[in-house]
N, C-alpha and C positions, 0 to 999 in steps of 0.2 A: 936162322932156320933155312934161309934160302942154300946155304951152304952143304947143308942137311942132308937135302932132298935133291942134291943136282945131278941134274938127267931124271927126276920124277918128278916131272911138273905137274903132274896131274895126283899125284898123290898127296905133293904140298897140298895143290889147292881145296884136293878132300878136307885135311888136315885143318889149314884156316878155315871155312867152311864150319865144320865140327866148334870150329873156336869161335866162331862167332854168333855160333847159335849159342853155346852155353853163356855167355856173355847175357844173352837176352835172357836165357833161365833166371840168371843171378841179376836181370834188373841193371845191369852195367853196361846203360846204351851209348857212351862215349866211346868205351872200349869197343863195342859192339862197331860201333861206325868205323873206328880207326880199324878193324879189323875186315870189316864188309869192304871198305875203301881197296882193302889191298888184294881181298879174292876179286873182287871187280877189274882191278889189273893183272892180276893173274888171268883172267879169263880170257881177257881181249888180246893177252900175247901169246894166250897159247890155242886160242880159236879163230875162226874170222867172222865175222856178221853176216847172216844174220846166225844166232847159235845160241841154244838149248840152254847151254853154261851159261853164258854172259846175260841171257835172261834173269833166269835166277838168280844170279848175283847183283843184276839190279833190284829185282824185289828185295834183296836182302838188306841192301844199301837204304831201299827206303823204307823198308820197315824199322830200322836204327835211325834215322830221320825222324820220320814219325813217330814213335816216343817219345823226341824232344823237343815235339813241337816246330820243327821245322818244313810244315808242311806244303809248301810251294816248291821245292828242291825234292821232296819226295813221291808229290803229287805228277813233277817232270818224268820222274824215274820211274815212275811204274806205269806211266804211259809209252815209254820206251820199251820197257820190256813186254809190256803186252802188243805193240803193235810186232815186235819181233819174233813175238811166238806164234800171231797169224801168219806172219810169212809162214812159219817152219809148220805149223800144225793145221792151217785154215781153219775153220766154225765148230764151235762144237765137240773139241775134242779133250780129254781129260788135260792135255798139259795144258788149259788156256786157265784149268783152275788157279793156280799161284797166281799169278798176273794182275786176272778179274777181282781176285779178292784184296788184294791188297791194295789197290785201284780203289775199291768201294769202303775199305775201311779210311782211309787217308779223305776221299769226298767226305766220308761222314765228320771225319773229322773237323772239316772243315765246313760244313754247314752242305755242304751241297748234297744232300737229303733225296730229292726225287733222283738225280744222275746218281745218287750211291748206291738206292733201293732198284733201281735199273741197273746197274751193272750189278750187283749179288743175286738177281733173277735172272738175266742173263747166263751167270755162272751155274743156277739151280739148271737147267737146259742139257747141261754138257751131260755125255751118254757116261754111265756108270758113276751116276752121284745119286743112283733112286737106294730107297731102302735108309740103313740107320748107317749109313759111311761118315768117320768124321767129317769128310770133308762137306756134307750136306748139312750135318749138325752146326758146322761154324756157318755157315751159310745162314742158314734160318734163324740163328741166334743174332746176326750181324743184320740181319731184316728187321729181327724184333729192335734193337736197337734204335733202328733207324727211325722205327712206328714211336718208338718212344722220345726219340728228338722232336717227332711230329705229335706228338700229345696226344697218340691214338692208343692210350694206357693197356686197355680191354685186349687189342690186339698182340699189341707186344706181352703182356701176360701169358697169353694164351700160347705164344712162339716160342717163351723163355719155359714154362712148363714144359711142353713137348721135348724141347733140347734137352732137359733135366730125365727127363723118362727116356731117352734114347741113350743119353749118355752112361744113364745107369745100368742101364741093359748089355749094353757092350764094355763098357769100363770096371774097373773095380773102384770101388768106395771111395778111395784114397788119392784117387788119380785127381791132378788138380783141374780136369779139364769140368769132372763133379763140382768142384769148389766153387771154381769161375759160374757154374749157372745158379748156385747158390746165390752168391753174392750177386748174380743180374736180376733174379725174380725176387730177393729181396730187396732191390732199389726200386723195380716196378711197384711192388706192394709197398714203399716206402712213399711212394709218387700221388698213389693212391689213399693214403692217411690210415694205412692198415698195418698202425705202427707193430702192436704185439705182434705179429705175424712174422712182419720185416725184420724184427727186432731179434727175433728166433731165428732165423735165418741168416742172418751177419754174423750171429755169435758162431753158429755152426759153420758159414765159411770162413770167421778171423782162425777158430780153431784149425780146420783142417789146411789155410795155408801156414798157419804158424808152425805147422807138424812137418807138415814138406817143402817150406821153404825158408827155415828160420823168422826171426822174428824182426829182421832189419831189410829183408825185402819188399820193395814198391808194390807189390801185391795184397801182402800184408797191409801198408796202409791204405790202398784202396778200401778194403774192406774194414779195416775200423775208424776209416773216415766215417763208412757209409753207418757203421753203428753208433757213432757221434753223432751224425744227423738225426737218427730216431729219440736217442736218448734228449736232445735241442729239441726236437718235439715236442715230448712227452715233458719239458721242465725238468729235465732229470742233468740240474744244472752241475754239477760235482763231479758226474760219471761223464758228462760231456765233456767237458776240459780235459777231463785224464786221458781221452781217445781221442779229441782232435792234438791234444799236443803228439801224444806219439808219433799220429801223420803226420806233425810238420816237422818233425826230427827226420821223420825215415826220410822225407818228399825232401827235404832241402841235403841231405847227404850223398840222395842221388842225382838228384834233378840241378842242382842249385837256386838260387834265391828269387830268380826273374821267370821259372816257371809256372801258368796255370794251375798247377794242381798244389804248389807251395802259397800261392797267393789264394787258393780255397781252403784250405786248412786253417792259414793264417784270418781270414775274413771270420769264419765261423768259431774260432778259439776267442778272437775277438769280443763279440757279440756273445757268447756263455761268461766270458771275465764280466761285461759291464752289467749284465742281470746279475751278477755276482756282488758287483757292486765294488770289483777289484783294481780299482784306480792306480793303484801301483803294480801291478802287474800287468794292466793295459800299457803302462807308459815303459816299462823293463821292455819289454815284449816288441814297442814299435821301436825303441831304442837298438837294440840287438840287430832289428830289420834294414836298419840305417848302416849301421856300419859294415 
């Protein structure tokens, strides 16, 4: 590629760029990294520090981090690129949004809860994020989050509704950014024991990511993990199985076998087999997990 583009340095790195974001569309955060990895050297040989480029290409860098859980190497990176963007922008100004946020989801990630909810308020600050902007939308959704790490249900309901009516207003239907507050306010009302509710809600965001993202994207299992849990609820042992195994097919083809979200699919498939009373498919199940 580099062959490609030479003497367009700066349009290669548009180019990877563009590759690395569709990467994260499709859920393919190995690719995603190996390819963030190498706009990150693209930036720094064709910029000098402190710089706009190489900022961004560090969020980028850690946001494909962060998907897979490697959050201490990602949580470095976007303290990097945010102190790089105060050099260039000082306080308060709209480029500190990337930075800030990605900073606050990576904390949340990783428990640090009041510093996450502090830095996505921070970012709420920055001039031209009033009104229904996405970028205020992820913002306040990424609070409600956070309220709901802290077990403040009422609040994050009430943050994850307003993102859904803001999103609708500006978005169309279809747009998966609709989907995503589907699937968050059906986990709050799931948190809550307001299974019918949640329940309705998961099926309508499995749907509508299934429609725009096929049906082997990470998102996808997000979302009928989440309606496995209602259905584990509710005793609705048969239809649970059938949704947590999907998630642990999609979750271990992306993620592989040592990830969090393969090790929550696998716990809760679990636990539906032994109510089930399915001793041979418990023991298939941890067998497969072994090798």
């Amino acid at each position: 590629m580099r062959k490609d583009f030479a003497g367009q340095p700066e349009t290669l790195l548009e180019l990877k760029t563009v590759l690395a974001r569709v990467y994260h569309e499709l859920g393919m955060y190995e690719e995603m990294e190996g390819m963030a990895g190498e706009v990150l050297e693209l930036s720094r040989s064709n910029h000098t520090e402190p710089d706009a480029a190489i900022s961004s290409a560090l969020c980028l860098l850690a946001d494909a981090l962060m998907h897979q859980h490697k959050l201490e190497d990602a949580e470095k990176l976007s303290r990097q690129a945010l102190e790089m963007q105060r050099k260039l922008a000082g306080e308060a100004m709209p480029a500190l949004f990337n930075p800030l946020n990605t900073l606050g989801v990576v904390l949340q990630r990783e428990g640090k809860l009041d510093e996450a909810e502090d830095t996505f308020r921070e970012a709420l600050k920055i001039k031209g994020l009033e009104g229904d902007s996405p970028e205020r939308a992820a913002l306040l959704e990424n609070i409600a989050h956070v309220n709901r790490d802290k077990h403040q249900l009422q609040s994050a309901e009430k943050l994850f509704e307003e993102v859904l009516v803001m999103r609708r207003k500006v978005l169309s239907e279809d747009h998966q950014d609709v989907a995503t507050s589907l699937h968050n306010l059906a986990r709050v009302l799931y948190d809550e024991e307001r299974y019918p509710e949640a329940k309705n809600l998961f099926e309508e965001a499995v749907a509508r990511r299934r429609q725009s993202l096929g049906d082997e994207h990470p998102s996808v299992a997000t979302s009928v993990h989440g309606l496995g849990l209602v259905l584990e609820a509710q005793e609705s042992w048969p239809e649970a199985e059938q949704q947590f195994r999907e998630a642990l097919v999609i979750r271990r083809k992306h993620y592989g076998k040592g990830h969090p979200a393969v090790s929550e699919s696998l716990t809760n498939l679990v636990n539906v087999l032994r109510q089930q009373g399915k001793s041979a498919d418990m023991e298939a199940l941890m067998e497969n997990t072994r090798e």
